[in-house]
C-alpha positions in Angstrom: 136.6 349.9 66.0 135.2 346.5 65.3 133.5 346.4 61.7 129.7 345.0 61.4 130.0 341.4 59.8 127.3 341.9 57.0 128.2 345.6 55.4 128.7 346.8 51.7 133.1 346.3 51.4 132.1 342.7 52.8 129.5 342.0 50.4 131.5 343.5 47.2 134.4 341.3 48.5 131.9 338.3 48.5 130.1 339.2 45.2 133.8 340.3 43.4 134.8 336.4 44.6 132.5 335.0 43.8 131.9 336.5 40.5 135.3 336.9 39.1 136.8 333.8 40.9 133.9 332.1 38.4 134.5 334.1 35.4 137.9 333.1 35.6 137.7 329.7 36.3 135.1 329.4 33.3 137.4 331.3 31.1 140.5 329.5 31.6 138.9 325.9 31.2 136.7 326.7 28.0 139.5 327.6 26.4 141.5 324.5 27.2 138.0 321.9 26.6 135.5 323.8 24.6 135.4 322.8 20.9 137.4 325.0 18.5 134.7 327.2 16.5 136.5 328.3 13.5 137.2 324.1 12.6 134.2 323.1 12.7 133.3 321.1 9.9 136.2 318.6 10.9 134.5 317.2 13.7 137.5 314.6 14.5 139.2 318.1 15.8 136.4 318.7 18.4 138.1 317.7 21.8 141.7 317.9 20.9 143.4 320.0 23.8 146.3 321.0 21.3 143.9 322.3 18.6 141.8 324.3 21.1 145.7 325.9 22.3 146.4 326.7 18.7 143.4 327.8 17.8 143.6 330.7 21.2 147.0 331.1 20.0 145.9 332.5 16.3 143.1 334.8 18.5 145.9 335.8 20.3 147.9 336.5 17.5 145.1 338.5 15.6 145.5 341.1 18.4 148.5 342.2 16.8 150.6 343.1 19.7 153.2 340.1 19.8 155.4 337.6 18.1 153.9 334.6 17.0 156.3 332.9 19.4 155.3 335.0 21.9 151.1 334.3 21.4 151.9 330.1 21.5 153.3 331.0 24.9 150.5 333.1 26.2 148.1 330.5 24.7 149.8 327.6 26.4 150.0 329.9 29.5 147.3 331.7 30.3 144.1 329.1 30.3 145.6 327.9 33.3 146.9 331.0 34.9 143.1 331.8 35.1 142.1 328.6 36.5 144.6 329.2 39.6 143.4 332.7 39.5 139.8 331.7 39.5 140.1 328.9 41.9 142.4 331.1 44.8 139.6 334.0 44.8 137.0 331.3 45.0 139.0 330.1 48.3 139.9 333.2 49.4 143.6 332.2 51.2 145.3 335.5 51.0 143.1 337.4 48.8 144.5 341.0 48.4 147.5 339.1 47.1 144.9 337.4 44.2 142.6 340.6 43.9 145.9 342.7 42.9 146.5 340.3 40.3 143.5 339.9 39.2 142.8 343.6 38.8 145.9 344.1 36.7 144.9 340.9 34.4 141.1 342.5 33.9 143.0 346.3 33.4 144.8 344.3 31.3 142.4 343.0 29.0 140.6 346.1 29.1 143.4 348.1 27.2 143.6 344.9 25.0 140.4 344.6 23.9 139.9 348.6 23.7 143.1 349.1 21.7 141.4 346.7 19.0 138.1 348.3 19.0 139.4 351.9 18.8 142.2 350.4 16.1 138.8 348.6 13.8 139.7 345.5 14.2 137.3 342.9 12.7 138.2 340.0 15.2 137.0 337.9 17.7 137.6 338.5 21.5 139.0 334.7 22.6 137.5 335.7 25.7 135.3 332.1 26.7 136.3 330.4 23.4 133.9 331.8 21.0 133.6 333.5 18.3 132.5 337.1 20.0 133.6 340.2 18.2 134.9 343.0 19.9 132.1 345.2 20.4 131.4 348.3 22.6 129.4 345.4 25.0 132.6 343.8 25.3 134.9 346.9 26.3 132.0 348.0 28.8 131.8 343.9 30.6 135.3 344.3 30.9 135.2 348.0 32.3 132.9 346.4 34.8 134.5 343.2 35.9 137.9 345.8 36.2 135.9 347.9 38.2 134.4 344.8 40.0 138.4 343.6 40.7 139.6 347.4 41.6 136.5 347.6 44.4 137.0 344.6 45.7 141.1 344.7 46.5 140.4 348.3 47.6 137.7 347.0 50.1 140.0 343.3 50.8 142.5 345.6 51.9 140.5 348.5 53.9 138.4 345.2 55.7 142.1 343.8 56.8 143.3 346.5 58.9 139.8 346.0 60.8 139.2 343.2 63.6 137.1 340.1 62.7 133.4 340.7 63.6 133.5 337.4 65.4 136.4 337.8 67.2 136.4 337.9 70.7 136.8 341.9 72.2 140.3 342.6 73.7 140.8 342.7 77.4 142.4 346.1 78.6 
Protein backbone atom coordinates (compact mmCIF):
# COMPACT_ATOMS: atom_id res chain seq x y z
CA UNK A 1 0.00 0.00 0.00
CA UNK A 2 1.27 3.25 -1.29
CA UNK A 3 1.49 5.88 1.71
CA UNK A 4 -0.22 9.53 1.23
CA UNK A 5 2.75 12.09 0.58
CA UNK A 6 1.59 14.69 3.23
CA UNK A 7 0.62 12.56 6.56
CA UNK A 8 1.65 12.88 10.30
CA UNK A 9 5.18 10.19 10.34
CA UNK A 10 6.05 12.49 7.20
CA UNK A 11 5.60 15.66 8.78
CA UNK A 12 7.36 14.58 12.33
CA UNK A 13 10.19 13.32 10.02
CA UNK A 14 10.22 16.89 8.43
CA UNK A 15 9.65 18.90 11.67
CA UNK A 16 12.28 16.35 13.81
CA UNK A 17 14.88 17.46 10.73
CA UNK A 18 14.39 20.26 10.65
CA UNK A 19 14.29 20.99 14.18
CA UNK A 20 17.06 18.91 15.58
CA UNK A 21 19.30 19.03 12.44
CA UNK A 22 19.22 23.05 13.61
CA UNK A 23 19.56 22.60 17.19
CA UNK A 24 22.44 20.67 16.47
CA UNK A 25 24.05 22.61 14.13
CA UNK A 26 23.58 25.72 16.45
CA UNK A 27 24.90 23.81 19.38
CA UNK A 28 27.95 22.47 17.95
CA UNK A 29 29.07 25.95 16.32
CA UNK A 30 28.32 28.25 19.46
CA UNK A 31 30.39 26.33 21.33
CA UNK A 32 33.30 26.43 19.00
CA UNK A 33 32.60 30.74 18.07
CA UNK A 34 30.49 32.15 20.77
CA UNK A 35 32.43 34.22 23.33
CA UNK A 36 33.40 32.42 26.58
CA UNK A 37 31.01 33.79 29.41
CA UNK A 38 32.63 32.99 32.53
CA UNK A 39 36.09 35.35 30.99
CA UNK A 40 34.47 37.99 30.37
CA UNK A 41 36.07 40.94 31.66
CA UNK A 42 39.27 39.94 29.52
CA UNK A 43 37.85 40.89 26.35
CA UNK A 44 41.17 40.04 24.31
CA UNK A 45 39.79 36.26 25.08
CA UNK A 46 36.54 36.94 23.25
CA UNK A 47 37.08 34.98 19.86
CA UNK A 48 39.78 32.63 20.74
CA UNK A 49 38.64 29.06 19.43
CA UNK A 50 40.99 27.41 22.05
CA UNK A 51 39.58 29.32 25.04
CA UNK A 52 35.96 28.74 24.00
CA UNK A 53 37.29 24.50 23.85
CA UNK A 54 38.70 24.96 27.34
CA UNK A 55 36.23 26.80 28.62
CA UNK A 56 33.42 23.64 27.38
CA UNK A 57 35.96 21.45 28.66
CA UNK A 58 35.76 22.80 32.51
CA UNK A 59 31.59 22.53 31.89
CA UNK A 60 32.27 19.31 30.88
CA UNK A 61 34.40 18.55 33.62
CA UNK A 62 31.90 20.07 36.30
CA UNK A 63 29.53 17.15 35.35
CA UNK A 64 31.67 14.97 37.30
CA UNK A 65 31.50 11.90 35.39
CA UNK A 66 35.08 11.78 33.60
CA UNK A 67 38.77 12.30 33.75
CA UNK A 68 39.96 15.64 33.04
CA UNK A 69 41.68 14.01 30.11
CA UNK A 70 38.83 12.49 29.10
CA UNK A 71 36.45 16.05 29.21
CA UNK A 72 39.44 17.98 26.86
CA UNK A 73 38.67 15.15 24.44
CA UNK A 74 34.87 15.36 24.47
CA UNK A 75 35.33 19.24 24.38
CA UNK A 76 37.66 19.11 21.35
CA UNK A 77 35.21 16.33 20.01
CA UNK A 78 31.96 16.95 20.28
CA UNK A 79 31.23 20.74 18.88
CA UNK A 80 31.90 19.16 15.68
CA UNK A 81 30.33 15.79 16.01
CA UNK A 82 27.09 17.93 16.26
CA UNK A 83 27.79 20.04 13.35
CA UNK A 84 28.00 16.78 11.10
CA UNK A 85 25.15 15.54 13.07
CA UNK A 86 23.19 18.64 12.45
CA UNK A 87 24.09 19.18 8.96
CA UNK A 88 23.35 15.17 7.67
CA UNK A 89 19.66 15.39 9.25
CA UNK A 90 19.34 18.74 7.62
CA UNK A 91 20.25 16.82 4.21
CA UNK A 92 18.60 13.88 4.95
CA UNK A 93 21.15 11.18 2.95
CA UNK A 94 20.44 8.09 4.88
CA UNK A 95 18.58 9.44 7.74
CA UNK A 96 17.56 6.44 10.00
CA UNK A 97 21.33 5.89 10.07
CA UNK A 98 21.58 9.83 11.60
CA UNK A 99 18.17 9.73 13.59
CA UNK A 100 19.62 6.47 15.59
CA UNK A 101 22.50 8.51 16.44
CA UNK A 102 20.96 11.29 17.21
CA UNK A 103 18.46 9.77 19.48
CA UNK A 104 21.07 8.04 21.55
CA UNK A 105 23.25 11.54 21.80
CA UNK A 106 19.79 13.48 23.00
CA UNK A 107 19.00 10.10 25.48
CA UNK A 108 22.28 10.79 26.27
CA UNK A 109 22.26 14.13 27.46
CA UNK A 110 19.03 13.53 28.98
CA UNK A 111 20.62 11.12 31.72
CA UNK A 112 23.45 13.71 31.88
CA UNK A 113 21.72 16.58 32.56
CA UNK A 114 19.16 14.65 34.91
CA UNK A 115 21.82 12.79 36.88
CA UNK A 116 23.09 16.54 37.81
CA UNK A 117 19.83 17.84 38.67
CA UNK A 118 18.66 14.94 40.80
CA UNK A 119 22.50 14.87 42.33
CA UNK A 120 22.07 19.22 43.28
CA UNK A 121 24.43 20.21 41.22
CA UNK A 122 24.87 24.13 41.10
CA UNK A 123 26.29 24.22 37.38
CA UNK A 124 25.76 25.32 34.12
CA UNK A 125 24.38 23.17 31.32
CA UNK A 126 27.19 23.87 28.31
CA UNK A 127 24.35 23.24 26.31
CA UNK A 128 24.59 26.51 23.44
CA UNK A 129 27.55 28.12 25.37
CA UNK A 130 25.93 29.88 28.06
CA UNK A 131 25.75 30.17 31.30
CA UNK A 132 22.21 28.10 31.80
CA UNK A 133 21.79 26.18 34.94
CA UNK A 134 20.36 22.91 35.09
CA UNK A 135 16.88 23.39 35.84
CA UNK A 136 13.75 21.23 35.58
CA UNK A 137 13.10 23.49 32.02
CA UNK A 138 16.20 22.01 30.98
CA UNK A 139 15.62 18.24 31.78
CA UNK A 140 11.99 18.66 30.27
CA UNK A 141 13.60 20.53 26.56
CA UNK A 142 15.73 17.64 26.55
CA UNK A 143 12.87 15.00 27.33
CA UNK A 144 11.28 16.63 24.38
CA UNK A 145 13.88 16.95 21.71
CA UNK A 146 14.67 12.95 22.86
CA UNK A 147 11.23 12.35 22.33
CA UNK A 148 11.34 14.55 19.08
CA UNK A 149 14.58 12.16 17.84
CA UNK A 150 12.83 8.69 19.14
CA UNK A 151 9.50 9.70 16.90
CA UNK A 152 11.13 10.67 14.24
CA UNK A 153 13.65 7.40 13.64
CA UNK A 154 10.61 5.30 14.62
CA UNK A 155 8.54 6.97 11.76
CA UNK A 156 12.10 7.25 9.27
CA UNK A 157 12.05 3.79 9.56
CA UNK A 158 8.21 2.64 9.40
CA UNK A 159 7.98 5.40 6.14
CA UNK A 160 11.04 3.27 4.47
CA UNK A 161 9.42 -0.07 4.17
CA UNK A 162 6.55 1.99 2.27
CA UNK A 163 6.69 3.03 -1.55
CA UNK A 164 7.42 6.69 -2.52
CA UNK A 165 4.07 8.58 -2.99
CA UNK A 166 5.51 9.81 -6.29
CA UNK A 167 6.61 6.87 -7.56
CA UNK A 168 5.21 5.45 -10.41
CA UNK A 169 2.57 2.15 -9.58
CA UNK A 170 4.12 -1.29 -10.43
CA UNK A 171 2.95 -3.10 -13.52
CA UNK A 172 1.54 -6.71 -12.66
Amino acid sequence: MQSSPFNFRRATIWIGRLVLGGIFVYAGFSKLVFPNTHLWPMFVLRFSLSMNISSFAQQVESYKMISPDASQLVAHILPFVEIVLGLLLLIGWRLRIWAIIVTFVMLGFLTVVSRAYLLHMDINCGCFATPEPISLKKIAEDGALSALALLTTIFAFIEARKPHPWSAPEKA
